[in-house]
N, C-alpha and C positions, 0 to 999 in steps of 0.2 A: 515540371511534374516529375517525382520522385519515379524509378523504372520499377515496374516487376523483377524481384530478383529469382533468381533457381536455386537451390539449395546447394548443389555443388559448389556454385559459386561463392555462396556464404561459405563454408565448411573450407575454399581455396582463401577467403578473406580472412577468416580467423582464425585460420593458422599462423598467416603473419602476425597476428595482432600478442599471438599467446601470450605471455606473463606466467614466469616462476611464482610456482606456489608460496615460496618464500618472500617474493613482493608483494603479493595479495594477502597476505598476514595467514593464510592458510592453511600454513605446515602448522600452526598451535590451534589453529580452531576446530580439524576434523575430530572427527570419530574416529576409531577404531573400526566402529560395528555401527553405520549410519542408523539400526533399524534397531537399536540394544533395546530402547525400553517400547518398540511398538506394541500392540496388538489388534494385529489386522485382523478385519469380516470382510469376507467376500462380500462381491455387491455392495451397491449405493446405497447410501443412510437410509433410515426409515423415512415411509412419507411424512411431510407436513401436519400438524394440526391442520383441521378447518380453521380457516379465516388468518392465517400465517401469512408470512409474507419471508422471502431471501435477499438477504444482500450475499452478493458473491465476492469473495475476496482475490486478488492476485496479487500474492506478494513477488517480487523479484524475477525478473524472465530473464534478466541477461544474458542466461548461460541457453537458456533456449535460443535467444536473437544471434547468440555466436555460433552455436554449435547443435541446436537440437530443437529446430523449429518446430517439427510435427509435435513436440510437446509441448507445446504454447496454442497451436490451433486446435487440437484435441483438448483442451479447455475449454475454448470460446466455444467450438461445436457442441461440447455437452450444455453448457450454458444454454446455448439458444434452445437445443433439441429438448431440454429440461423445463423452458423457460413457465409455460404454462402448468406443469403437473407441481414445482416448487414454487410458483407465483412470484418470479425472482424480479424485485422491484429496481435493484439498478449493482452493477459490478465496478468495484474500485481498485484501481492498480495503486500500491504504496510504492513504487520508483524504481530506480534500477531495472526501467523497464529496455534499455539496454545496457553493454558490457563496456564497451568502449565507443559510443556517441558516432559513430561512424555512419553512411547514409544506409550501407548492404542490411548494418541491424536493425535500422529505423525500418526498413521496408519491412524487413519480416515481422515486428512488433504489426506496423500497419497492417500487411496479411492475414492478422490472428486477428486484432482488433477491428477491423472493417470487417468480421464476421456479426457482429452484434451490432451493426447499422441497421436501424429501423427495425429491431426485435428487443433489444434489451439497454437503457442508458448506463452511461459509463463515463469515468473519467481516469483521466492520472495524473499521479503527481513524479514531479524528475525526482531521479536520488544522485547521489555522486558520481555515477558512475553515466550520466547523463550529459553531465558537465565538459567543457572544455576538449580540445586534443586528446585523442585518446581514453575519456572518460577518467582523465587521473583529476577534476575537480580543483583543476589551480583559479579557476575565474567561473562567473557565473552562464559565460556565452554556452548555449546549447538547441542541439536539431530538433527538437521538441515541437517547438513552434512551426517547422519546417514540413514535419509530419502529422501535429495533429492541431492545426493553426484554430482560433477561435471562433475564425469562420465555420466550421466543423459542427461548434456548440451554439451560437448564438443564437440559431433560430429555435433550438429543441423545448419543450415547456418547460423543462427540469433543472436548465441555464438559469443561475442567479447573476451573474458577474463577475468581474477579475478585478485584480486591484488595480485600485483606482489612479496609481499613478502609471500602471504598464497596461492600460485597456487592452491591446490587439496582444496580449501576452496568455499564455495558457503556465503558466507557471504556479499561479495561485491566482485559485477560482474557488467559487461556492456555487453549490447546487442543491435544487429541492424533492424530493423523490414521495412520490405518493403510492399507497397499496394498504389494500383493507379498509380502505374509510379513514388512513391514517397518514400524517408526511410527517417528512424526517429532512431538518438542514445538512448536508455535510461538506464540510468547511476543506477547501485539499491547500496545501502550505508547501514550498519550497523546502529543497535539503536546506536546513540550518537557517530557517527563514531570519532574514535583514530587520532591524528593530520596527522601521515603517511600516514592515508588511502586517506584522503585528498590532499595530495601531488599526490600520485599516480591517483585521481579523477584527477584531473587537468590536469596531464599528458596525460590521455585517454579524456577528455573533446577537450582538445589543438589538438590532435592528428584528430579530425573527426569534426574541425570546421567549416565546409560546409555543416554540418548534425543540423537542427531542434534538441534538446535537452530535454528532461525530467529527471529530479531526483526523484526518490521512497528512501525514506525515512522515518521510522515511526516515528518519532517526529520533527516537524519541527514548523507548525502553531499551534496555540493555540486557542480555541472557541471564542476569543474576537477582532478576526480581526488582530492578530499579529503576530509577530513570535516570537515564546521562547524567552527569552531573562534573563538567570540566572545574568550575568554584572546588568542590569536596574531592574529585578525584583525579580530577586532570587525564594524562594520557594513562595512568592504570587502566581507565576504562577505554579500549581498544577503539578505533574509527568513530570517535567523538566529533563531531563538526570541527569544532574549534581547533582542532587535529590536521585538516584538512588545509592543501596550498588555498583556498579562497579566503580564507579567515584572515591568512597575510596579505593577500590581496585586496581588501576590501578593511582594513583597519579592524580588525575580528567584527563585524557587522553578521556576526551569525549567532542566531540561539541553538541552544540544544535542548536538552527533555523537561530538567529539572527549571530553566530559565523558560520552558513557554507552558510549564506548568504555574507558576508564579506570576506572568505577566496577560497569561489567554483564559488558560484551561480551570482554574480557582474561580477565578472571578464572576463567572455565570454559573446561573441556575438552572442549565439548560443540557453543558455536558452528559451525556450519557456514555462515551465509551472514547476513545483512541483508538489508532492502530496504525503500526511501522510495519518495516522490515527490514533492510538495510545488516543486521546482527548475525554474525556465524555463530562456531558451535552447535548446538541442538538449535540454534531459531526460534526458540520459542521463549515464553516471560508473560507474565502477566501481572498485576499489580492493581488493588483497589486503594484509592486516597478519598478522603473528604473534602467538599470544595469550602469555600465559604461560607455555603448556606447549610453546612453539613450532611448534602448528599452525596450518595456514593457515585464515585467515575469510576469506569472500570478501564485499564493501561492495558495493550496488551500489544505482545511481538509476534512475531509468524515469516518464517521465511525459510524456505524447502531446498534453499541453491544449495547445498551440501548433499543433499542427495542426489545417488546415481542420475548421469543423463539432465542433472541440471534442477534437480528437483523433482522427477519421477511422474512431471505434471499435477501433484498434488496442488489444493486451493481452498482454501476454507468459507464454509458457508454458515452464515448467520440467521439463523430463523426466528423473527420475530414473534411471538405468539400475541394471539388475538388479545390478552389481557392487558397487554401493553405496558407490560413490566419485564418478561421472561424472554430472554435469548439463548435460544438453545443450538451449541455450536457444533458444528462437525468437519472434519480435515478429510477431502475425499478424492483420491485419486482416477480421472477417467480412464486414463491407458493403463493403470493396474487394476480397475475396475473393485479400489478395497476403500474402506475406511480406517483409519485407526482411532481403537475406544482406549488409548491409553489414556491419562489423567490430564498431559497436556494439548490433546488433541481432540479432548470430546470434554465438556464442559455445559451448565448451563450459567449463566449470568441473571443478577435479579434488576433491573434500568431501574434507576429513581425517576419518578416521575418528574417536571418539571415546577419548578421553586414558583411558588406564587400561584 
């Protein structure tokens, strides 16, 4: 059984761990001015419509699980403490939900996430930095399992399954989330998932095509309005899967944006939306495609680790509205107690219904 860690303790742990910014590709991704194009409002987003529902997003905590835990549980706690006034139907972590895959940062993820046991469902998916020794992503062995084993989900109503050839794996799972008289599939995928996993995506995609659709996935967009694309761009586009030691590892058995846009995310009629994080720079992108059936998906990025403190605890929330077309988004920090209404942080989306 994983121990209770103390925060000192983590803060004495990842200090060993640290990494030059110039290893972390870092020194070319900040800002200058993290906050150049915000504009924050005091206090938390306006209320919900009637009959709304939230999904909550957590992109990237590593730097909270290395260095700045109370801004990982000051999340979870608004979550819960909100849970009922935002009707918050289920919270999904895009990966990187630690720094370097080490047990001290798993417990602290654990700490924040065993907050929303038996008040709000949830899932995560790994990102690279989940991966292997050190979180440096040469192979796919990771403490994931170790910490949020399947036994965790199996029995919740909201459990769909894992794939089918890693059952006892949490790596890539699907889940069914209900709220307002409404449910919604979301489908969560490994960093740079394996070509098989993708078949079996499809398989559970196909299987619940009467269901609104989301894929969580940690790399997918990229900060300049695109999707990965290693075929068109190769290593131009920075932290591509294909980029990574597991890609040599495993005979490149990894996709990235533009390859599980073509092989997953086209193909149904049911896609409504994406979402990564995994991307420096500003963290943010969003992208609408046509699928097949010529409805809109909407792509989108989000990910806060570049600001202060690891992200500032910022988290973005999706409100569905009762018409069941309109998502109205908001980027809201608890420990700064602001929103920001800049253009890429406040948003509404219009879902296409689904095909047929």
């Amino acid at each position: 059984m994983p121990h209770r860690l103390h925060r000192r303790d983590l803060l004495k742990t990842s200090a060993a761990w640290a990494l030059a910014p110039a290893v972390l590709g870092w020194d070319l991704a900040r800002a200058a001015d993290p906050y150049a194009d915000a504009k924050f409002v005091d206090g938390e987003p306006p209320a919900i419509a009637d009959g709304s529902f939230t999904i909550a997003v957590l992109p990237d905590t590593q730097i909270y699980c290395q260095s700045h835990p109370e801004q990982f549980l000051a999340q979870t706690e608004w979550i819960v403490q909100n849970r009922l006034a935002r009707n918050v139907a289920c919270v999904l972590h895009l990966g990187d939900i630690t720094n370097h895959n080490t047990p001290e940062q798993w417990e602290v993820a654990v700490q924040a996430m065993d907050t929303l046991d038996g008040e709000v469902p949830y899932f995560l998916v790994p990102g690279n930095h989940d991966y292997s020794e050190g979180g440096r992503a040469t192979d796919r062995t990771t403490r994931l399992n170790d910490y949020f084993p399947v036994a965790k989900f199996r029995g919740l109503p909201t459990f769909g399954g894992t794939y089918d050839r890693e059952p006892d794996r949490m790596e890539n799972s699907f889940h069914t989330f209900e709220a307002g008289g409404r449910k919604l599939l979301v489908l969560g995928l490994e960093f740079g998932p394996r070509k098989d996993v993708i078949r079996w995506a499809n398989e559970v995609v196909a299987a619940h095509a009467e269901l609104p659709a989301i894929l969580v996935t940690h790399a997918y967009m990229y900060f300049d309005e695109t999707r990965y694309d290693w075929g068109k761009y190769g290593p131009e586009q920075r932290w591509n899967p294909h980029g990574y030691g597991v890609a040599q590892t495993t005979d490149d058995d990894v996709t990235d944006g533009q390859e599980l846009w073509d092989a997953l995310v086209s193909k149904h009629g049911n896609f409504v939306m994406t979402l990564n994080g995994h991307v420096l720079n500003d963290g943010l992108a969003r992208l609408t495609s046509q699928d097949d059936a010529g409805r809109d998906v909407h792509q989108t990025l989000v990910n806060f680790q570049l600001k202060p403190n690891g992200g500032d605890g910022w988290l973005r929330l999706i409100e569905c509205r009762p018409d069941g077309t309109t998502a109205v988004i908001h980027d809201y920090s608890p420990t700064r107690n602001q929103w920001n209404a800049s253009a890429q942080n406040r948003f509404d989306l219009n879902l296409a219904p689904v095909a047929g």
